[in-house]
C-alpha positions as CSV (number, residue, x, y, z in Angstrom):
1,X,-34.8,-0.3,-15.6
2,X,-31.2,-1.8,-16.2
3,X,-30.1,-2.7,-19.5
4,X,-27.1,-5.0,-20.5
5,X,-25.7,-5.6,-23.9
6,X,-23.5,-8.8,-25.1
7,X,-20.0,-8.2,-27.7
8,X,-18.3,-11.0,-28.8
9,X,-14.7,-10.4,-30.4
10,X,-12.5,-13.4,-32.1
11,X,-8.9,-12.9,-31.5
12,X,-6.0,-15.5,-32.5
13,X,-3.5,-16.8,-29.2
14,X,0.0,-18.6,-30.0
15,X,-0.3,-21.5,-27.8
16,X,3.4,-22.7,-26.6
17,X,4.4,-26.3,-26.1
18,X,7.4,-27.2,-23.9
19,X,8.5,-30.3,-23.8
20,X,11.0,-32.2,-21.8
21,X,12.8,-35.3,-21.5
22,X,13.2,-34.8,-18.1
23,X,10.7,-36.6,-15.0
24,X,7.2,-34.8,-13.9
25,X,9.0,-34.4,-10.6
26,X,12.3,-32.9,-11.5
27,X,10.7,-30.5,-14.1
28,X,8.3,-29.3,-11.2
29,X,10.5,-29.0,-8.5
30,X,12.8,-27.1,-11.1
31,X,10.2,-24.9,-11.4
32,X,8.8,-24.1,-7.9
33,X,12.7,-23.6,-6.7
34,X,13.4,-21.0,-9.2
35,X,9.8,-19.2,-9.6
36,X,8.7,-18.5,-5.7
37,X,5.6,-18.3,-4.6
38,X,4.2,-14.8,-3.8
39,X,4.0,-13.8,-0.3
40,X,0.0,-13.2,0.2
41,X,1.1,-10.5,3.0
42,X,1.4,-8.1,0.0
43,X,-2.0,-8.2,-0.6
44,X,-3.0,-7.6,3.0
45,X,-0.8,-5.0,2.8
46,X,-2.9,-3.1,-0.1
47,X,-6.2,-4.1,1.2
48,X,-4.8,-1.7,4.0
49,X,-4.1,0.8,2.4
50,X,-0.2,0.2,2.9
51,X,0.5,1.3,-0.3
52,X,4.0,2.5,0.3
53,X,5.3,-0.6,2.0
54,X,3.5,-3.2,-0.1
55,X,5.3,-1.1,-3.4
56,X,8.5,-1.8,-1.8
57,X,7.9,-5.9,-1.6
58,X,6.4,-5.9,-4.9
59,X,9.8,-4.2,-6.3
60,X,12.4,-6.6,-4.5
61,X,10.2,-9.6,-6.3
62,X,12.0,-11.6,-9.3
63,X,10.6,-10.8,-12.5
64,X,8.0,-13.7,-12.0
65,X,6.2,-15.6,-9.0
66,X,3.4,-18.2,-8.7
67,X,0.1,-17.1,-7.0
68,X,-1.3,-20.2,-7.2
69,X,-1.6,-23.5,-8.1
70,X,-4.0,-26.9,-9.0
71,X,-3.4,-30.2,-8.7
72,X,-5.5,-30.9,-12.2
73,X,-4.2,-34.3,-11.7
74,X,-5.9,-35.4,-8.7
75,X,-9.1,-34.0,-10.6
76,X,-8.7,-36.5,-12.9
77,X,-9.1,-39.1,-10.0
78,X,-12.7,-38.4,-9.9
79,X,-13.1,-40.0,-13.5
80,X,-10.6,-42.8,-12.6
81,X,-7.8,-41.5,-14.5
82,X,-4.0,-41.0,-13.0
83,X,-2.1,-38.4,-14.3
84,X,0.4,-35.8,-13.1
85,X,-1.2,-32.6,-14.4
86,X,-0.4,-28.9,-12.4
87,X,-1.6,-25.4,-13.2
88,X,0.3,-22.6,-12.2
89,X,-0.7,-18.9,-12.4
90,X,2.7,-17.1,-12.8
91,X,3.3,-13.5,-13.6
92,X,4.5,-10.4,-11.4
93,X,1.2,-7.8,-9.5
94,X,3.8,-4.7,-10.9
95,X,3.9,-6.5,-14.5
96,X,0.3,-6.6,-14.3
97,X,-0.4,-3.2,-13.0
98,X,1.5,-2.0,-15.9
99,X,-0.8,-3.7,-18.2
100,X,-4.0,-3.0,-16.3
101,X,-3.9,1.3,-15.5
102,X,-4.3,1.3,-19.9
103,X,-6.5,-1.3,-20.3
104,X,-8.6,-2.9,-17.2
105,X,-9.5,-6.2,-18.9
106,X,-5.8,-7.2,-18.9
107,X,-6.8,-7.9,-15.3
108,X,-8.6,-11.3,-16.9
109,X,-5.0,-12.4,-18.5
110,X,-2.6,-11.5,-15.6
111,X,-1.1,-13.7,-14.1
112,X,-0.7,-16.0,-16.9
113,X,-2.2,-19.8,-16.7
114,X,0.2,-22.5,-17.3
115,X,-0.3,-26.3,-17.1
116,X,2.7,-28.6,-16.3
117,X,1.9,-32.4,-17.3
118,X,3.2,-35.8,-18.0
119,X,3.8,-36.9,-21.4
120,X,2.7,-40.2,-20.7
121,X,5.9,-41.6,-21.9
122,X,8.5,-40.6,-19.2
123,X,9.0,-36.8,-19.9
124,X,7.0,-33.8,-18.8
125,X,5.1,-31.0,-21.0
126,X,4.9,-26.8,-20.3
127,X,2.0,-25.1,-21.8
128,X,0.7,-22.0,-22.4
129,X,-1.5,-19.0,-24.5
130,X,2.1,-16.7,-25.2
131,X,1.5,-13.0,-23.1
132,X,2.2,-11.1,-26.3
133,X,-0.7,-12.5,-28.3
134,X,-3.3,-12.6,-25.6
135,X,-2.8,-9.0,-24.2
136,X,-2.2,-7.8,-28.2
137,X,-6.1,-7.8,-28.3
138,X,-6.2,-5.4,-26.8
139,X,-4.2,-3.3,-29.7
140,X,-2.4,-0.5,-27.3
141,X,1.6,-0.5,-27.6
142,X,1.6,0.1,-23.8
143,X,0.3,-3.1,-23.1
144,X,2.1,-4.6,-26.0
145,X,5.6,-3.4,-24.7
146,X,4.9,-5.0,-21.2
147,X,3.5,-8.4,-22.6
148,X,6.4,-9.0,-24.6
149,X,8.9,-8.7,-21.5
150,X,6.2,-11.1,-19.9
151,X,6.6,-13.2,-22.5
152,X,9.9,-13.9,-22.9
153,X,10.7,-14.0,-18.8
154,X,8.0,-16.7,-18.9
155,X,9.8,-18.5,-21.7
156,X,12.9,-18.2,-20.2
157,X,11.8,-19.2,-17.2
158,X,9.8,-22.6,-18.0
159,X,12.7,-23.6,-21.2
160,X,15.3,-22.9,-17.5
161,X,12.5,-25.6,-15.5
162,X,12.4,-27.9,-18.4
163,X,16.2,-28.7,-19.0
């Protein structure tokens, strides 16, 4: 006989706001020039057992890529809205393996979610639940030390996308 048990924690997330003056279009392709998409070969690579090889293309990545992406806009077409409305998953499989050998359930955080939307009023909108306080839950300086270099390359990156 199996038995299962339920925890529930509270923890408190900084949610970031980015806003731009500049078009939906320009912030976006801003954004998908400078932060590349990842090249799923890497993860054929460690489903093979290529560990070595897929190491070396995870190191010659830039600090931050996008593994994927949702066009949350043209969701809202099936309730007869139009907006212009993106999430991103950004963050870095060696960032996150830093995170994730001392504490596993980082894995649920990495990468990091981000919605890009229109304002409504001309200008464009970055947000986000900041790295450092969603991985400091898990209260090991380890994990800490990496989200906090996540956190500002995402900042940096995204302030770089919206200006």
């Amino acid at each position: 006989m199996s038995t299962t048990s339920r925890h529930i924690d509270r923890i408190a997330v900084e949610h970031v706001t980015i806003r731009s003056s500049r078009p939906f279009e320009s912030v976006k392709d801003k954004l998908e020039r400078t932060v590349p998409r990842i090249d799923d070969g890497i993860f054929t690579l460690l489903r093979y057992g290529e560990h070595d090889r897929a190491l070396r293309e995870l190191e010659a990545l830039p600090a931050l890529t996008v593994f994927g992406m949702r066009d949350h806009g043209a969701l809202l077409g099936t309730v007869g809205q139009q907006r212009r409305a993106i999430q991103y998953d950004i963050g870095n499989p060696l960032t996150a393996s830093r995170m994730t050998r001392h504490e596993l359930s980082a894995g649920l955080y990495a990468p990091i979610r981000v919605l890009l939307r229109d304002d409504g009023m001309g200008g464009t909108v970055f947000e986000y639940d900041r790295p450092v306080s969603v991985f400091g839950q898990f209260g090991d300086e380890r994990v800490d030390a990496v989200a906090r270099q996540l956190d500002k390359d995402l900042a940096d990156a995204l302030e770089a996308a919206a200006s």
